[in-house]
Steps between C-alpha positions, in 0.01 A plus 500: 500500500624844384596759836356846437815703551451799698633843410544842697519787367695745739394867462793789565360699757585841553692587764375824702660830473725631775390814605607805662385483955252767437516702790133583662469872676243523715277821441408733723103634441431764655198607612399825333155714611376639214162759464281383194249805424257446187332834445161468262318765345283612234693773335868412396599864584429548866635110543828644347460764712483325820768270385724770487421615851586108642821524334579877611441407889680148425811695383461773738630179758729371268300167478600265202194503298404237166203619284286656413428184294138550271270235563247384237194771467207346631234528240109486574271541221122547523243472193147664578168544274513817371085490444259360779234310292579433124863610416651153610769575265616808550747507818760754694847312649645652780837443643679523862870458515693439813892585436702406747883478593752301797779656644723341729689650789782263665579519837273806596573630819270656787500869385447338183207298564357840712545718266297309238251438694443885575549537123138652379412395128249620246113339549484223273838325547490162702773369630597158643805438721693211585785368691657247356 
């Protein structure tokens, strides 16, 4: 009876690289307070305006400020019959838009923080304040 011969086929294997010890530094976060203040309003030029007066009293303290960044202009659109009865067809569109902008101040301190709050702003502006 015939033997089946067995045969192995050996495969070269790569050996691995030798690298470099890549050294690991440890990093050091640290923690920074920063002020987030969105300010929203209806006209663009009295949000501007009050803007200007955030950064003014931030650089009166010499406080490291980032913005004022635009955010997206919030859009709200309304479609009403321009006839009560019969006139189904013909129709006015209104709009409302809400511009708004984000400024932040890094590491405000105190005075800072006082002096913004005592900081008196057009009607019509909101603003929203954070601590991160």
């Amino acid at each position: 009876m015939p033997t089946a011969k067995k045969t192995t086929v050996k495969k070269k294997v790569a050996a691995p690289k030798k690298t470099a010890a890549v050294k690991k530094t440890a990093v050091k976060k640290v923690d920074v307070a920063k002020l987030r203040i969105r300010v929203r309003a209806y006209e663009h030029k009295i949000l501007d305006a009050s803007v200007r007066q955030i950064m003014d009293t931030a650089a009166r303290f010499d406080a490291e400020v980032q913005g004022p960044v635009p955010l997206p202009t919030e859009i709200r659109k309304y479609t009403v019959n321009r006839g009560a009865f019969v006139h189904k067809n013909a129709r006015e569109q209104f709009e409302m838009r809400a511009h708004k902008r984000l400024v932040d101040i890094v590491n405000p301190s105190p005075k800072l923080i006082e002096a913004l709050t005592n900081l008196s702003l057009p009607s019509g502006v909101n603003i929203e304040v954070k601590m991160l």
